[in-house]
N, CA, C and O atoms as CSV, one atom per row, in Angstrom:
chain,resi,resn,atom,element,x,y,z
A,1,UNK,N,N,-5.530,7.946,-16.646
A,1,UNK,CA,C,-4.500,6.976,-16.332
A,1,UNK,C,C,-4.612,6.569,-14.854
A,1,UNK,O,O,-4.911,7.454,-14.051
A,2,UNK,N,N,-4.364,5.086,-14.336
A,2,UNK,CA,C,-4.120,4.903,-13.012
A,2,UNK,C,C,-3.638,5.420,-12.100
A,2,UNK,O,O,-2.846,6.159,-12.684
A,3,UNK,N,N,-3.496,5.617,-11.023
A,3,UNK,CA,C,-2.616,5.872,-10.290
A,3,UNK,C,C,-2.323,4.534,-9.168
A,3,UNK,O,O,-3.066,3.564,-9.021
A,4,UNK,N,N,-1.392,4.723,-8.648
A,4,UNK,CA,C,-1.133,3.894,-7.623
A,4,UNK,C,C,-1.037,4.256,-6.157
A,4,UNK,O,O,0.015,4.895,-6.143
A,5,UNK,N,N,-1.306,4.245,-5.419
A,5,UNK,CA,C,-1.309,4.754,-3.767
A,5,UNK,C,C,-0.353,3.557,-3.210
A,5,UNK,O,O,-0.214,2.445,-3.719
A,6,UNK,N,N,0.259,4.058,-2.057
A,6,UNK,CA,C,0.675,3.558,-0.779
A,6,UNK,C,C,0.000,3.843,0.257
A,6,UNK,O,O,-0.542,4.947,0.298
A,7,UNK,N,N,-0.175,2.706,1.622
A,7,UNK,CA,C,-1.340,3.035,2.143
A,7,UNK,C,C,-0.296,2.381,3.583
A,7,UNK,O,O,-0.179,1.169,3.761
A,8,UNK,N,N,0.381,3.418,4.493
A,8,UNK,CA,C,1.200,2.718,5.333
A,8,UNK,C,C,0.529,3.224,6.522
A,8,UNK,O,O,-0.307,4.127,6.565
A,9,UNK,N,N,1.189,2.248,7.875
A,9,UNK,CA,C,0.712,2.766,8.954
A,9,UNK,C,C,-0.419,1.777,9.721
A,9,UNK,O,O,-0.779,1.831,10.896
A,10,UNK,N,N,-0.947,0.664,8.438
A,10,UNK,CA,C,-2.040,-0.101,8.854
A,10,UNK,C,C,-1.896,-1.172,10.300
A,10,UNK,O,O,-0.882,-1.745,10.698
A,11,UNK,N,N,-3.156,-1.192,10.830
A,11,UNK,CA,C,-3.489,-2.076,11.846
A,11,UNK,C,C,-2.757,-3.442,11.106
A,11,UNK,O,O,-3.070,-3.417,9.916
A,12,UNK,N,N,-2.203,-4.194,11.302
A,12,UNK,CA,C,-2.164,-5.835,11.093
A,12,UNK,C,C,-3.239,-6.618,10.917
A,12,UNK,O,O,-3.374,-7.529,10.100
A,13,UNK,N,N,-4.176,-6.131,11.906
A,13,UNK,CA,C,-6.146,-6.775,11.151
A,13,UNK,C,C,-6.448,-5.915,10.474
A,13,UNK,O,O,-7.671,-6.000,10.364
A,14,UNK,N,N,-6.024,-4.931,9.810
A,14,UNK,CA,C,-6.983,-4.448,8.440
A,14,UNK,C,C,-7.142,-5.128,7.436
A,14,UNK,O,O,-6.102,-5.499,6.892
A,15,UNK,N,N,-8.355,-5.518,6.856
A,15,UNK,CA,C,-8.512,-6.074,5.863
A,15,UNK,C,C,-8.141,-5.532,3.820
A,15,UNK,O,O,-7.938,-4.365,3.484
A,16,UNK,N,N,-8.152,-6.391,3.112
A,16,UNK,CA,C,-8.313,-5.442,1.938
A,16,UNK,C,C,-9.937,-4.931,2.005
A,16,UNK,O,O,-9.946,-3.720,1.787
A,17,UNK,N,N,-10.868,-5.284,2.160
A,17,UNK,CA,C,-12.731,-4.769,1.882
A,17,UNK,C,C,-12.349,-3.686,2.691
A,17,UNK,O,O,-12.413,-2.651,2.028
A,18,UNK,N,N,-11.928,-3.463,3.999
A,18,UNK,CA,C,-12.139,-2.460,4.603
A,18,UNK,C,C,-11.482,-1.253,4.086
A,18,UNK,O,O,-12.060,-0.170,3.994
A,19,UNK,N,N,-9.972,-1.513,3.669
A,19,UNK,CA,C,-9.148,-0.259,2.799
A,19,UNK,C,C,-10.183,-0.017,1.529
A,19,UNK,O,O,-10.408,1.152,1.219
A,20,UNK,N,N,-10.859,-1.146,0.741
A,20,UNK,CA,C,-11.287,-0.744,-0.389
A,20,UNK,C,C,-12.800,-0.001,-0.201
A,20,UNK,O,O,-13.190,0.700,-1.134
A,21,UNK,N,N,-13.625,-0.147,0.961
A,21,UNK,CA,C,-15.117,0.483,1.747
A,21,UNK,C,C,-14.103,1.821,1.867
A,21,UNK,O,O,-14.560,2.601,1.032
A,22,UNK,N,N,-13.108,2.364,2.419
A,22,UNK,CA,C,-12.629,3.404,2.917
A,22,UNK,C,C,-12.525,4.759,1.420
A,22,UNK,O,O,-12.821,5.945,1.274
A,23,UNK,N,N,-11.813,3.441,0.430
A,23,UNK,CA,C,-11.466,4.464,-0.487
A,23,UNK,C,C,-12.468,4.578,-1.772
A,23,UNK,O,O,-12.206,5.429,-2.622
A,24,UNK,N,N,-13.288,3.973,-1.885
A,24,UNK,CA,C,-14.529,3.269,-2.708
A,24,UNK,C,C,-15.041,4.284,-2.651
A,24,UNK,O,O,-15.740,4.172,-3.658
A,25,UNK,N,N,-15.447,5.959,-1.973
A,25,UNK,CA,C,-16.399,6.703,-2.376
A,25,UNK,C,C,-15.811,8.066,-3.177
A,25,UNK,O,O,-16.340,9.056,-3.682
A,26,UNK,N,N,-14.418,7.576,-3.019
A,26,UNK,CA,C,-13.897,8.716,-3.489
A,26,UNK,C,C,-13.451,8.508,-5.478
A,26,UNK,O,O,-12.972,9.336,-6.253
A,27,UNK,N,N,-13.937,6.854,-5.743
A,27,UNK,CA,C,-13.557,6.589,-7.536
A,27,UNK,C,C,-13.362,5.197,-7.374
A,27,UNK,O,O,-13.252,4.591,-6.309
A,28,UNK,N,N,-13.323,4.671,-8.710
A,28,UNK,CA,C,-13.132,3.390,-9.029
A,28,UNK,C,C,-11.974,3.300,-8.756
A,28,UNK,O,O,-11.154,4.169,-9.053
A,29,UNK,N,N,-11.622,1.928,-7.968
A,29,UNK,CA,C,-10.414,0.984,-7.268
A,29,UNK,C,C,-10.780,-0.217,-8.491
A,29,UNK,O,O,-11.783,-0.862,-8.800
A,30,UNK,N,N,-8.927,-0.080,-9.136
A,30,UNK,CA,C,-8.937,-1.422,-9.891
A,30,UNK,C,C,-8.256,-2.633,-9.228
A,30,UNK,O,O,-8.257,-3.784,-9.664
A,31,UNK,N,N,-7.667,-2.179,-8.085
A,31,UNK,CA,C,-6.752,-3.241,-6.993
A,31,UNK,C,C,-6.679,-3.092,-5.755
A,31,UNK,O,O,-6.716,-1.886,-5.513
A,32,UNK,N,N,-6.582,-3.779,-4.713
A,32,UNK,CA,C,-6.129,-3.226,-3.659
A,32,UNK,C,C,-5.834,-4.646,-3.072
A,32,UNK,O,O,-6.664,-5.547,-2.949
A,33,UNK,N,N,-4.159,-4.705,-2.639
A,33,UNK,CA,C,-3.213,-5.879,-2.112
A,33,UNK,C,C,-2.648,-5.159,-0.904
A,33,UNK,O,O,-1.941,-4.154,-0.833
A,34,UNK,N,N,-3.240,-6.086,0.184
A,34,UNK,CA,C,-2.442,-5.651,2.134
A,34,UNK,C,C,-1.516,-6.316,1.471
A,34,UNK,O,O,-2.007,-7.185,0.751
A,35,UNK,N,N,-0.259,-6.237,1.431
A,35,UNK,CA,C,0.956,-6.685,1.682
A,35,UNK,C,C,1.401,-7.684,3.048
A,35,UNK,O,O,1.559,-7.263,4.194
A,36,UNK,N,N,1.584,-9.394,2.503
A,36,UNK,CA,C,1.851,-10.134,3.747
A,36,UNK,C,C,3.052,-10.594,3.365
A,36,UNK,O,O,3.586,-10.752,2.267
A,37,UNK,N,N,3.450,-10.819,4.720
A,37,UNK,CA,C,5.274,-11.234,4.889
A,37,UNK,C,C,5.018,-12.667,4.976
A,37,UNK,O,O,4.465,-13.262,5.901
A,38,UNK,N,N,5.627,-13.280,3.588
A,38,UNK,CA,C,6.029,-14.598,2.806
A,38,UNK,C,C,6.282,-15.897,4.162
A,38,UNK,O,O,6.427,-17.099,3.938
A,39,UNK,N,N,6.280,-15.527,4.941
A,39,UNK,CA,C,6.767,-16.580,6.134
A,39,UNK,C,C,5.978,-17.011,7.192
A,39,UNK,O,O,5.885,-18.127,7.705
A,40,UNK,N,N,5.370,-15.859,7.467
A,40,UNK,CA,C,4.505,-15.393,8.521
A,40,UNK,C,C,2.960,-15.772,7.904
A,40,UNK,O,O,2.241,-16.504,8.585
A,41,UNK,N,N,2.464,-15.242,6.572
A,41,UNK,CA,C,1.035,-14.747,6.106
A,41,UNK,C,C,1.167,-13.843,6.553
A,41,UNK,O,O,1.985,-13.349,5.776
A,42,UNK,N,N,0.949,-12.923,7.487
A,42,UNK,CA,C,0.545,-11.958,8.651
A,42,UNK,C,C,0.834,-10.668,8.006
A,42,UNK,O,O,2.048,-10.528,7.854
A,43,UNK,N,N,-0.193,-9.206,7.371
A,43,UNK,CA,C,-0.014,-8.555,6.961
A,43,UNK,C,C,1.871,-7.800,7.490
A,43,UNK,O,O,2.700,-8.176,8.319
A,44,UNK,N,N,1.849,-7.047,6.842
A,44,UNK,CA,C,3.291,-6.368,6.706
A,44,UNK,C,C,2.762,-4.921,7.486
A,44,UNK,O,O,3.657,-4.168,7.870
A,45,UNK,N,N,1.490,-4.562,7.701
A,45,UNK,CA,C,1.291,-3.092,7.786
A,45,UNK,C,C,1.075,-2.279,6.600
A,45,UNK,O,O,0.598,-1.167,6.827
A,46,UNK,N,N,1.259,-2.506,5.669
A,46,UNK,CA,C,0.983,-1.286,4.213
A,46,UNK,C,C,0.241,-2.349,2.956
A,46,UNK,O,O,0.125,-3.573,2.893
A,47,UNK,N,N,-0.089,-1.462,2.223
A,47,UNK,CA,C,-0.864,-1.863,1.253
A,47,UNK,C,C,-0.748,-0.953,-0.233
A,47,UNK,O,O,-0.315,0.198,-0.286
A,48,UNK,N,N,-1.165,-1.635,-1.236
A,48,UNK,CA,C,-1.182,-0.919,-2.318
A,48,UNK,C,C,-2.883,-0.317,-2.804
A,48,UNK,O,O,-3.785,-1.152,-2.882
A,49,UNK,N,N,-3.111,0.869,-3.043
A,49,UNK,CA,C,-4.387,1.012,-3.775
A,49,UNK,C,C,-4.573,1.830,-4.905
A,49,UNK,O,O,-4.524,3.057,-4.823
A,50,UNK,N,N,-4.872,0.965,-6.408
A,50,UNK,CA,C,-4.592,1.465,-7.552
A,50,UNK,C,C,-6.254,2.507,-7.802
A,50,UNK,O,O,-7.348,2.272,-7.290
A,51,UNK,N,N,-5.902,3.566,-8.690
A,51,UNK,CA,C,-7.409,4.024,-8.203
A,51,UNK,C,C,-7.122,4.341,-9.997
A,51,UNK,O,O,-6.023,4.591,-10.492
A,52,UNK,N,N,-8.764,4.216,-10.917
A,52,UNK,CA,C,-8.768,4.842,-11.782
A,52,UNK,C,C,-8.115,5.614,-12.821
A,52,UNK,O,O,-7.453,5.404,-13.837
A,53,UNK,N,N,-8.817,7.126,-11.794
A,53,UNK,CA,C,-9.319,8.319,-11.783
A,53,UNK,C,C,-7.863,9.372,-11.565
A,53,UNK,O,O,-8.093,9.941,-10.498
A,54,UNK,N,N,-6.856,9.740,-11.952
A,54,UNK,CA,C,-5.779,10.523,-11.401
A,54,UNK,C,C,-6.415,11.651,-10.245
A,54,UNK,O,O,-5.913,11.729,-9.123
A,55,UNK,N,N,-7.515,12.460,-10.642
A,55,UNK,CA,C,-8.236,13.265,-9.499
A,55,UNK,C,C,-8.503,12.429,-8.525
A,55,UNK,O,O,-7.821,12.780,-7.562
A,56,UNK,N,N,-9.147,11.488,-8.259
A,56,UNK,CA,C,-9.728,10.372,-7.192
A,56,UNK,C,C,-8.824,10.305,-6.655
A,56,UNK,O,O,-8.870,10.526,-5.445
A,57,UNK,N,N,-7.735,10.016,-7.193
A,57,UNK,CA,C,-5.828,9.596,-5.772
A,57,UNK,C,C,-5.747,10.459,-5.533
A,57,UNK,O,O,-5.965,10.472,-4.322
A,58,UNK,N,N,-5.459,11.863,-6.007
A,58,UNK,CA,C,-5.238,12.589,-5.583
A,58,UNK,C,C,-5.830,13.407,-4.008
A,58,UNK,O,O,-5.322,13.782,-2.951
A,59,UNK,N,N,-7.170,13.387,-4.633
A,59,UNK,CA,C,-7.961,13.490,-3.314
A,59,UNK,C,C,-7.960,12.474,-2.193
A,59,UNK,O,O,-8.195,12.982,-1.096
A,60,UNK,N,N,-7.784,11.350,-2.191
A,60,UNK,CA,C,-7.792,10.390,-1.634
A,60,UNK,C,C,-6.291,10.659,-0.768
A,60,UNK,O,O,-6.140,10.662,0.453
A,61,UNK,N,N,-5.563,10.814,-1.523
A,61,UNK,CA,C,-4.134,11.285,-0.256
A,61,UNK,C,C,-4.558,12.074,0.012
A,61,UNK,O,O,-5.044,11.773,1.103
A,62,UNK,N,N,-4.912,13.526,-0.283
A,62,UNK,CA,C,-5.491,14.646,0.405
A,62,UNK,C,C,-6.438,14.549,1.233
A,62,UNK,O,O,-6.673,15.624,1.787
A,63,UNK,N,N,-7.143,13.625,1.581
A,63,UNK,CA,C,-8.328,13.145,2.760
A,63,UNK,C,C,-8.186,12.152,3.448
A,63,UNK,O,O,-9.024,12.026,4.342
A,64,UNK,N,N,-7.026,10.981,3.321
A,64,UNK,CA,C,-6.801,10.186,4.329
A,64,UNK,C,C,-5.495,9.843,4.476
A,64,UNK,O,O,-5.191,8.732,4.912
A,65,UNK,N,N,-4.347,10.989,4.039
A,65,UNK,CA,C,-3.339,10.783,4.685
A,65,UNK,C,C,-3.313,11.461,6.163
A,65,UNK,O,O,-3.560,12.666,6.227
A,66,UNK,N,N,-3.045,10.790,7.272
A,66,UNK,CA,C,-3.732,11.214,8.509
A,66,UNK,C,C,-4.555,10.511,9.173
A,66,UNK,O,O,-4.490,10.202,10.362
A,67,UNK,N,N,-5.559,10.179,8.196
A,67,UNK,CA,C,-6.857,10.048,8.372
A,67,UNK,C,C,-6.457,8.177,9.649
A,67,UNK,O,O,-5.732,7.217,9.389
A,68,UNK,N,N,-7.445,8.491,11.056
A,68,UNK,CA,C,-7.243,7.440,11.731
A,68,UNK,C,C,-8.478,6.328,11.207
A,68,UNK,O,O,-9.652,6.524,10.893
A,69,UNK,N,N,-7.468,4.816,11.280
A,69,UNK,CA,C,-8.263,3.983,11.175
A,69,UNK,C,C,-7.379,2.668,11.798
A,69,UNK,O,O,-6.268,2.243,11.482
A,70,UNK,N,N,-8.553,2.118,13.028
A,70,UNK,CA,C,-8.226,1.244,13.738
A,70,UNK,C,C,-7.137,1.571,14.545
A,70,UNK,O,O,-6.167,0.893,14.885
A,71,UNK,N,N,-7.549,3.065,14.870
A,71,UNK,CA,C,-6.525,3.917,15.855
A,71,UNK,C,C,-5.368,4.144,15.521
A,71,UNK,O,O,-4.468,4.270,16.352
A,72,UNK,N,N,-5.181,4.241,14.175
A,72,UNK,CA,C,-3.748,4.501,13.737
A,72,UNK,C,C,-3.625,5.543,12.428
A,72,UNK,O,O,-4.179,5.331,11.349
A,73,UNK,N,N,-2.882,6.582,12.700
A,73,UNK,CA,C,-2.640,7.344,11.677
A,73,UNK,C,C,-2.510,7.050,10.240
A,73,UNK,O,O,-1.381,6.578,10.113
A,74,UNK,N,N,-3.112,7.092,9.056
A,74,UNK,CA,C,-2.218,5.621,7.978
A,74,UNK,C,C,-1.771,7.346,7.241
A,74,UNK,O,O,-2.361,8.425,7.305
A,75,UNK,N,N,-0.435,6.916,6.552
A,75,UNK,CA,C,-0.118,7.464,5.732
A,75,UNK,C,C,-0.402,7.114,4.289
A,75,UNK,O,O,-0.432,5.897,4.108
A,76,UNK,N,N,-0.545,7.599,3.579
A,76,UNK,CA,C,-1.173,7.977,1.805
A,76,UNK,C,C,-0.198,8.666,1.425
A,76,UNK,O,O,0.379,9.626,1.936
A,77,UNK,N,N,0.013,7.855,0.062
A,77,UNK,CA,C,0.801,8.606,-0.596
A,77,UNK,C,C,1.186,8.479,-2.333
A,77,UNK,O,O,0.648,7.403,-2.590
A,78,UNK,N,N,1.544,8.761,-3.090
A,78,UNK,CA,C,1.454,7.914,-4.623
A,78,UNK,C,C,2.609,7.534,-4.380
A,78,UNK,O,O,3.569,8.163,-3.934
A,79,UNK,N,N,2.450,5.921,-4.845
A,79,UNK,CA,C,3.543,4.479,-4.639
A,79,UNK,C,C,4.694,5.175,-5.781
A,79,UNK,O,O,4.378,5.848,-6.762
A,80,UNK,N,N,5.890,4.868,-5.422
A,80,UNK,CA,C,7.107,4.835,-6.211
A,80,UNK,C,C,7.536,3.843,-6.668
A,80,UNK,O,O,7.592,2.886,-5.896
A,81,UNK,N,N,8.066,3.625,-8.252
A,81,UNK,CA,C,8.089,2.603,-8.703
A,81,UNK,C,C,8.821,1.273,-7.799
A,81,UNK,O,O,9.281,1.512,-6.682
A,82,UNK,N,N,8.868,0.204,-8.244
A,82,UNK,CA,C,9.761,-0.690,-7.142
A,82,UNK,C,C,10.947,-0.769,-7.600
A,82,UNK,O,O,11.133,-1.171,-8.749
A,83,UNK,N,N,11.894,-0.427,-6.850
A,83,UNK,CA,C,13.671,-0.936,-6.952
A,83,UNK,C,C,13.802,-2.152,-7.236
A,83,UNK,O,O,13.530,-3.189,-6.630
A,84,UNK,N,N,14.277,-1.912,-8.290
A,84,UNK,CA,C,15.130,-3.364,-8.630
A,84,UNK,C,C,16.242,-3.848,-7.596
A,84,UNK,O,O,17.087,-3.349,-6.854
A,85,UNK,N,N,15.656,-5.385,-8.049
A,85,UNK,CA,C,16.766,-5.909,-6.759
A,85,UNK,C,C,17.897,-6.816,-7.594
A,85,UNK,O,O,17.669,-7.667,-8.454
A,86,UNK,N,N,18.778,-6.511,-7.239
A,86,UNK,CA,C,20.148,-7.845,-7.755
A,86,UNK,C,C,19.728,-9.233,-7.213
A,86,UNK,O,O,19.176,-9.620,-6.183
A,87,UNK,N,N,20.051,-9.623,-7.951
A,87,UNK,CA,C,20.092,-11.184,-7.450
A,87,UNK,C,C,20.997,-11.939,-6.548
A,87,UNK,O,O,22.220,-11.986,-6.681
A,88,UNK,N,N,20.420,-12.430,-5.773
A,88,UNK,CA,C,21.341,-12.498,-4.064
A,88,UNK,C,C,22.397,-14.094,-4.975
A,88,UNK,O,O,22.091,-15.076,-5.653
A,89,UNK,N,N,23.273,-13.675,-4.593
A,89,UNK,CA,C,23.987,-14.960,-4.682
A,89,UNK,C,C,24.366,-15.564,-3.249
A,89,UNK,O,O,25.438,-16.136,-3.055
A,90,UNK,N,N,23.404,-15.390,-2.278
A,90,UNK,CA,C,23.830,-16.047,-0.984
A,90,UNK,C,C,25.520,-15.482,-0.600
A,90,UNK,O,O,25.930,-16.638,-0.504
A,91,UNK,N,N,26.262,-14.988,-0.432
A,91,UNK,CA,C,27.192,-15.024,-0.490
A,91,UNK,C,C,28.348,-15.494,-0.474
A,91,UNK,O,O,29.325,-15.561,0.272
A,92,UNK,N,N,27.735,-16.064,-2.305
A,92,UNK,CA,C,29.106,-16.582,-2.675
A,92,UNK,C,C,30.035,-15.972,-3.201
A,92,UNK,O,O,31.102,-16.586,-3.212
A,93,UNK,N,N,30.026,-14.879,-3.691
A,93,UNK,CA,C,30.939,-13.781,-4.306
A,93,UNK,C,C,31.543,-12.882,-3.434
A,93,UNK,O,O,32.250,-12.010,-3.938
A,94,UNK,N,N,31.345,-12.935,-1.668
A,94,UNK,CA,C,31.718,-12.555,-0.977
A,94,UNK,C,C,33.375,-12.369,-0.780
A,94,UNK,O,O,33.950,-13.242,-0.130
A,95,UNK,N,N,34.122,-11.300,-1.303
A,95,UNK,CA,C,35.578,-10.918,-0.951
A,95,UNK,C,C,35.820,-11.173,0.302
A,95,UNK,O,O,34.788,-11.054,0.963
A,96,UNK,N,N,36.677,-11.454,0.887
A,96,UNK,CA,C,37.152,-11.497,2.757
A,96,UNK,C,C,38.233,-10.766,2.927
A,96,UNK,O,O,38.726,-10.645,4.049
């Protein structure tokens, strides 16, 4: 079964090839998305990397959470599902 990684901590110029060269020797990568802020383009700092192999993530947090790249500590970790979000009504339902 897949797993999913979180990959925080990133340079703002990290690329996706470079996260996917990083994690590429440790199993097959079926995804890997830098996360960019909708306004900007401009990465967010974190990324997602789906791997295979359940052993492969595993090791893969176990060898590069820490691990420096582009002088920065990145943290690894297996992604938690995403929170649902309510639907913003701008606040119109706002009590005063």
């Amino acid at each position: 079964m897949a797993k999913k990684l979180y990959v925080g901590n990133l340079s703002y110029d990290v690329t996706e090839a470079q996260i996917r060269e990083l994690f590429a020797p440790l199993g097959e990568i079926t995804e890997v998305s830098v996360i960019m802020d909708r306004d900007t383009g401009k990465s967010k700092g974190f990324a997602f990397v789906q791997m295979v192999e359940d052993n492969a993530a595993n090791e893969a947090i176990r060898r590069f959470n820490g691990h420096s790249l582009d002088n920065r500590a990145l943290t690894v970790s297996e992604a938690r599902p995403r929170e649902e979000r309510s639907s913003s009504n701008f606040g119109r339902n706002k009590r005063f």
